[in-house]
VMD Tcl script that builds the backbone (N, CA, C; Angstrom):
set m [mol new atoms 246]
animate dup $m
set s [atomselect $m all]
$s set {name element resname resid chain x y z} {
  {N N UNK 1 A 195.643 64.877 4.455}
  {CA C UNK 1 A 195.123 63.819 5.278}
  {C C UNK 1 A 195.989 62.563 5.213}
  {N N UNK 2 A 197.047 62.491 4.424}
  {CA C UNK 2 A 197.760 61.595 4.280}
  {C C UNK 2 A 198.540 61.160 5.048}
  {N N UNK 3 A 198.480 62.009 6.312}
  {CA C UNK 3 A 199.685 61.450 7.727}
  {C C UNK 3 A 198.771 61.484 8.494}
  {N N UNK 4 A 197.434 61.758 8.552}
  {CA C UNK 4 A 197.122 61.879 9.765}
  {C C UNK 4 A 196.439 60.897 10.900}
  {N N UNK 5 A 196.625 61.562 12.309}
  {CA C UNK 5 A 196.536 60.274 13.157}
  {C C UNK 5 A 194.793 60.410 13.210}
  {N N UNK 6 A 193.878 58.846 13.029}
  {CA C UNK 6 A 192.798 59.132 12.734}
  {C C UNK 6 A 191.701 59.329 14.192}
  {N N UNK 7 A 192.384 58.866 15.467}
  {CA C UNK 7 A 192.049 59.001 16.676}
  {C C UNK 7 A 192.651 58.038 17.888}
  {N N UNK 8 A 192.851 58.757 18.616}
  {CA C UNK 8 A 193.578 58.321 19.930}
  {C C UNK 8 A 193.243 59.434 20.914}
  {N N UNK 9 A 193.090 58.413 22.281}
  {CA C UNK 9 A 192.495 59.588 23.291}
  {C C UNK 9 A 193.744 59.231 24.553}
  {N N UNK 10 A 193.985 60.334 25.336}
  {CA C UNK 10 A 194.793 60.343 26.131}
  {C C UNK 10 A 194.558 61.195 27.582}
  {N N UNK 11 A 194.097 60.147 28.484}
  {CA C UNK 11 A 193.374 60.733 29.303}
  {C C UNK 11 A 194.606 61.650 30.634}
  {N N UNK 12 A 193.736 62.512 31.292}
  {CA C UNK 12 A 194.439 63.682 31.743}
  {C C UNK 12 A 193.532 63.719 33.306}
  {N N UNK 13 A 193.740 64.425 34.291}
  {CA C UNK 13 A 193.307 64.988 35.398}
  {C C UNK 13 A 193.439 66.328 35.369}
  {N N UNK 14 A 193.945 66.630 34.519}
  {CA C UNK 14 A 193.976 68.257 34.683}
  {C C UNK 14 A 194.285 68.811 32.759}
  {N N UNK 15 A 193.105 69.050 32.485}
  {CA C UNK 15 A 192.802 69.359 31.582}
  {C C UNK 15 A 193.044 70.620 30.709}
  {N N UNK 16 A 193.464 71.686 31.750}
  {CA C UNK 16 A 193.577 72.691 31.496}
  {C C UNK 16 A 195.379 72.911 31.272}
  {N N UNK 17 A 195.850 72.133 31.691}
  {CA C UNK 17 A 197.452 71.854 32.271}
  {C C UNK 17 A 197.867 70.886 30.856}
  {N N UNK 18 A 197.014 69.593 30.510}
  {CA C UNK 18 A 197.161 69.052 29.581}
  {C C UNK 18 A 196.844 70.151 27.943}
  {N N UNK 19 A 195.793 70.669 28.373}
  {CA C UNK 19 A 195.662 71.615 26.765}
  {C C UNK 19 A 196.845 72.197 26.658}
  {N N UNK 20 A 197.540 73.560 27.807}
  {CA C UNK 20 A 198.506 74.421 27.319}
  {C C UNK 20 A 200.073 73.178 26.881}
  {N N UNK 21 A 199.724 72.186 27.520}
  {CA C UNK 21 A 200.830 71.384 27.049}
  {C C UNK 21 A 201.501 70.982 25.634}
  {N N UNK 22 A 200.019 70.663 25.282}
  {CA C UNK 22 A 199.685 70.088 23.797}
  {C C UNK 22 A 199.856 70.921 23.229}
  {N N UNK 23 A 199.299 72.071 23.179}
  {CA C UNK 23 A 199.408 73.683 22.414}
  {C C UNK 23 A 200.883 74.305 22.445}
  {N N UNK 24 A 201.384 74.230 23.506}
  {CA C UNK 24 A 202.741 74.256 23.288}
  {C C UNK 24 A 203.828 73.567 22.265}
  {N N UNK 25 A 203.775 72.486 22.920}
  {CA C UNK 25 A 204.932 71.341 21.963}
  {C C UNK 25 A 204.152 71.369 20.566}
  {N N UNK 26 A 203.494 71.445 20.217}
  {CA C UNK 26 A 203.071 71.040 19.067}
  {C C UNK 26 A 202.876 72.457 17.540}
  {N N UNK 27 A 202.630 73.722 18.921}
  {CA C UNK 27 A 202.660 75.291 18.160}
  {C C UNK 27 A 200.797 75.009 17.520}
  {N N UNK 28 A 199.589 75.038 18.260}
  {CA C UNK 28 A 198.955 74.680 18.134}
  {C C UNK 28 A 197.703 75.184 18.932}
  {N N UNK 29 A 196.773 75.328 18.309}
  {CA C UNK 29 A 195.546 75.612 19.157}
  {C C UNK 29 A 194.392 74.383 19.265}
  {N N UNK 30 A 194.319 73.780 20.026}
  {CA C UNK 30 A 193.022 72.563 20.585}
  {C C UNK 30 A 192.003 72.760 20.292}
  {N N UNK 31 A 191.119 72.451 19.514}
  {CA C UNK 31 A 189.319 72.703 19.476}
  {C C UNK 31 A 189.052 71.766 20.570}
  {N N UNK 32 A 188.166 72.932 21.159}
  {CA C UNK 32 A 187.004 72.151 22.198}
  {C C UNK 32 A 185.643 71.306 21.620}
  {N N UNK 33 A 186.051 70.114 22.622}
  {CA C UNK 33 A 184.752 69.391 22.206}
  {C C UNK 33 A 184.084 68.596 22.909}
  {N N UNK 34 A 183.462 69.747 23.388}
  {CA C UNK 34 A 182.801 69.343 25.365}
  {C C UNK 34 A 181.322 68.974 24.692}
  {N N UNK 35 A 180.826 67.929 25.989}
  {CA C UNK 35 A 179.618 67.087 25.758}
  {C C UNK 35 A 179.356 67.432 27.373}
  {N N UNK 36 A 177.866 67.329 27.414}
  {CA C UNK 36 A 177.687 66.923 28.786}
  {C C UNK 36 A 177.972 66.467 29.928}
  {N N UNK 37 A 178.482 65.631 29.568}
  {CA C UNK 37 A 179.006 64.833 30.604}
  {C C UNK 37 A 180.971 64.485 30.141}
  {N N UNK 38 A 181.247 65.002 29.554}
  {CA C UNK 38 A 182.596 65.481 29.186}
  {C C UNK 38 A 183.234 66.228 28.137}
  {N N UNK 39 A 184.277 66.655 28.707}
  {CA C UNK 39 A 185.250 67.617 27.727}
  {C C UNK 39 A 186.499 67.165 27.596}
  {N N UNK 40 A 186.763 67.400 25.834}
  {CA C UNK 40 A 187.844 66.824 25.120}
  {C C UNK 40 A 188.042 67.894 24.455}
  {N N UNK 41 A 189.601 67.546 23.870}
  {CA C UNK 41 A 190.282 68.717 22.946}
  {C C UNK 41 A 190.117 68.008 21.945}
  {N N UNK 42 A 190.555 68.733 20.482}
  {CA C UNK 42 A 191.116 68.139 19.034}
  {C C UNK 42 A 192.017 68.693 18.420}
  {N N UNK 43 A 193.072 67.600 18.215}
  {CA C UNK 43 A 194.064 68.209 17.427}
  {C C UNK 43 A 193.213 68.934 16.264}
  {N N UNK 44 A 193.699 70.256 15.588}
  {CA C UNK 44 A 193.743 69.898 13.951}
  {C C UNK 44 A 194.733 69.245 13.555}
  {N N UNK 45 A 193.472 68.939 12.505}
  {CA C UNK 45 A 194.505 67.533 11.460}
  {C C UNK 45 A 194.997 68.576 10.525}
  {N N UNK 46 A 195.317 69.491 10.092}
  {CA C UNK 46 A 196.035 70.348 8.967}
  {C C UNK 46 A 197.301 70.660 9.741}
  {N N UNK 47 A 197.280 70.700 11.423}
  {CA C UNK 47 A 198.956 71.029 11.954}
  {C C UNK 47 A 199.360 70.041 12.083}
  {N N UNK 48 A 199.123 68.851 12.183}
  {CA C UNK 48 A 199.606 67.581 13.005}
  {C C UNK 48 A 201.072 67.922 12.556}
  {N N UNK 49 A 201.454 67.952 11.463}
  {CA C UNK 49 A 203.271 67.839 10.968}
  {C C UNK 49 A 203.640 68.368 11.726}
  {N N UNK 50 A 203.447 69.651 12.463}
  {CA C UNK 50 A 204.105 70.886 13.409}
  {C C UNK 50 A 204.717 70.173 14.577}
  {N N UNK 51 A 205.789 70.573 15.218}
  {CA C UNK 51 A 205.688 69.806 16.244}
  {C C UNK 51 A 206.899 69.410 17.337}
  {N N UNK 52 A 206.832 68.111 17.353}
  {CA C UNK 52 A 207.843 67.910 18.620}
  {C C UNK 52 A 209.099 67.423 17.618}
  {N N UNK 53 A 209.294 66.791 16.380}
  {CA C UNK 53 A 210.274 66.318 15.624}
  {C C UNK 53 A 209.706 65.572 15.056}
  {N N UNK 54 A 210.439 64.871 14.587}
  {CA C UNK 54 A 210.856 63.142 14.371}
  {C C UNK 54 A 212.190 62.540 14.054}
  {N N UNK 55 A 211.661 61.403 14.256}
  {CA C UNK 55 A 213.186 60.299 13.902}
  {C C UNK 55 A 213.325 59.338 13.496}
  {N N UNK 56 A 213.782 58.975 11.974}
  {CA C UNK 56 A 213.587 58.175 10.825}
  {C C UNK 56 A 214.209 56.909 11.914}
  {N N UNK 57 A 212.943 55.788 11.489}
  {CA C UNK 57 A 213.407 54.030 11.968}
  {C C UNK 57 A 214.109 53.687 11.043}
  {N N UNK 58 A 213.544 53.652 10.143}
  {CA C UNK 58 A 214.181 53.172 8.930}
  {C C UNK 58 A 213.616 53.465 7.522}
  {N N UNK 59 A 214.120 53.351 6.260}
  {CA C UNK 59 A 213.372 54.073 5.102}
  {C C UNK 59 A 212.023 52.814 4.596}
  {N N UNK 60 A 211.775 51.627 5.599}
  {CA C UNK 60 A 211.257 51.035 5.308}
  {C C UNK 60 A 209.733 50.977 6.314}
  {N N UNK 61 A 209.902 51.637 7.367}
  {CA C UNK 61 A 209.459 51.483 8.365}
  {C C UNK 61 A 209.053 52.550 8.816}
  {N N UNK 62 A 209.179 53.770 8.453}
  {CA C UNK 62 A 209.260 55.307 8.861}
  {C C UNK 62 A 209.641 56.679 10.004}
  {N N UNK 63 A 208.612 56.819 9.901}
  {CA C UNK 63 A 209.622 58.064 11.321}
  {C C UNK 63 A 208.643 57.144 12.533}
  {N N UNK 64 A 209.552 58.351 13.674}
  {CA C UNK 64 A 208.671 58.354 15.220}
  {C C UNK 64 A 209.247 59.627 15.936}
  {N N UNK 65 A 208.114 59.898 16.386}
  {CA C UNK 65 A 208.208 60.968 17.732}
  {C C UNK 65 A 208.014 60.705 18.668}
  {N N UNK 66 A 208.547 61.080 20.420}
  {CA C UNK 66 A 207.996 60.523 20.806}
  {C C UNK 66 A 208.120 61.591 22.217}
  {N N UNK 67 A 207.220 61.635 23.315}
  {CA C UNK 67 A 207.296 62.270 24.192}
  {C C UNK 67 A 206.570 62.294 25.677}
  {N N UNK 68 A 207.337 62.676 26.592}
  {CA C UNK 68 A 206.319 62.421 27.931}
  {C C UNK 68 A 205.192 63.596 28.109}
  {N N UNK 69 A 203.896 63.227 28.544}
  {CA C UNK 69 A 202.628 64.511 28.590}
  {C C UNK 69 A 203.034 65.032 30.121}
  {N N UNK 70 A 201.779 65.809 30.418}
  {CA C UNK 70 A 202.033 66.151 31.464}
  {C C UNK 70 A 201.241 65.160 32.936}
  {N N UNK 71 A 201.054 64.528 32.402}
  {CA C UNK 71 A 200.247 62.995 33.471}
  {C C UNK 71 A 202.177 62.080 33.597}
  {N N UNK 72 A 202.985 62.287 32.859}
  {CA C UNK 72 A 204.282 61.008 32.962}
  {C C UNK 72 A 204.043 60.064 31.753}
  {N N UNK 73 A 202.973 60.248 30.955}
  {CA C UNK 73 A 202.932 58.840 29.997}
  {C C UNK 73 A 203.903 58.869 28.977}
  {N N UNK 74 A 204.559 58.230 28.591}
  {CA C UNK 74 A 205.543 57.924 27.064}
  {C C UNK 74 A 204.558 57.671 26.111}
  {N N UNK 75 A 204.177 58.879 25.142}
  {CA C UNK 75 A 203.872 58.797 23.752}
  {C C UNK 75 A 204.588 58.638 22.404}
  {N N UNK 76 A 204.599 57.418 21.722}
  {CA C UNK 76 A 205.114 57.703 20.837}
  {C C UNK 76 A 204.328 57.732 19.495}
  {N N UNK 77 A 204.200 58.701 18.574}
  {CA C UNK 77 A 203.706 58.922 17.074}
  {C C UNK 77 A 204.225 58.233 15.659}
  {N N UNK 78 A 203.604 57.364 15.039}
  {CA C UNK 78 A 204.635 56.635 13.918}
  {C C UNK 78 A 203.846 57.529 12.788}
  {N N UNK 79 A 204.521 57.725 12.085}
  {CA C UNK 79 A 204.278 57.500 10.369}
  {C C UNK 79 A 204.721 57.089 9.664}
  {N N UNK 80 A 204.297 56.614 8.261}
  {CA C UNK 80 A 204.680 55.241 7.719}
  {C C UNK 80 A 205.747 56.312 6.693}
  {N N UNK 81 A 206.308 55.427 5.895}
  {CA C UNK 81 A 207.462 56.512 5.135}
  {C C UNK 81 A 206.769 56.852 3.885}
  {N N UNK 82 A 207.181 58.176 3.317}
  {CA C UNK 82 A 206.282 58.734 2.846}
  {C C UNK 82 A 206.550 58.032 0.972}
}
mol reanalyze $m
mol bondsrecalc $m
mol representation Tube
mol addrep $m
């Protein structure tokens, strides 16, 4: 639990297009976590490391990943140095 991201939501129009995305780059399967009146994925937090890379800022400052979804948005992921 020591890297992990504790929540961030990233909204989509096509949900089904956004899951195989995520599941892809990341080598990953999404838990569903549909409500009534909406449906969301979840990372697991035990793969989060898996993934797209990273790239050390500095040994003071830590890594980043970073990548476009399938909506066009620029995500980028920090973790602090270990």
């Amino acid at each position: 639990m020591q890297h992990a991201i504790s929540w961030f939501e990233i909204p989509t129009k096509d949900l089904d297009r956004a899951t195989k995305f995520y599941e892809t780059i990341f080598g990953i399967s999404l838990i569903p976590l549909d409500m009534e009146n909406i449906k969301m994925r979840m990372f697991p937090v035990e793969d989060m490391a898996n993934g797209i890379g990273k790239t050390q800022i500095s040994s003071e400052y830590g890594f980043i990943g970073v990548m476009i979804d399938t909506e066009g948005n620029r995500i980028g992921l920090h973790s602090n140095p270990v």
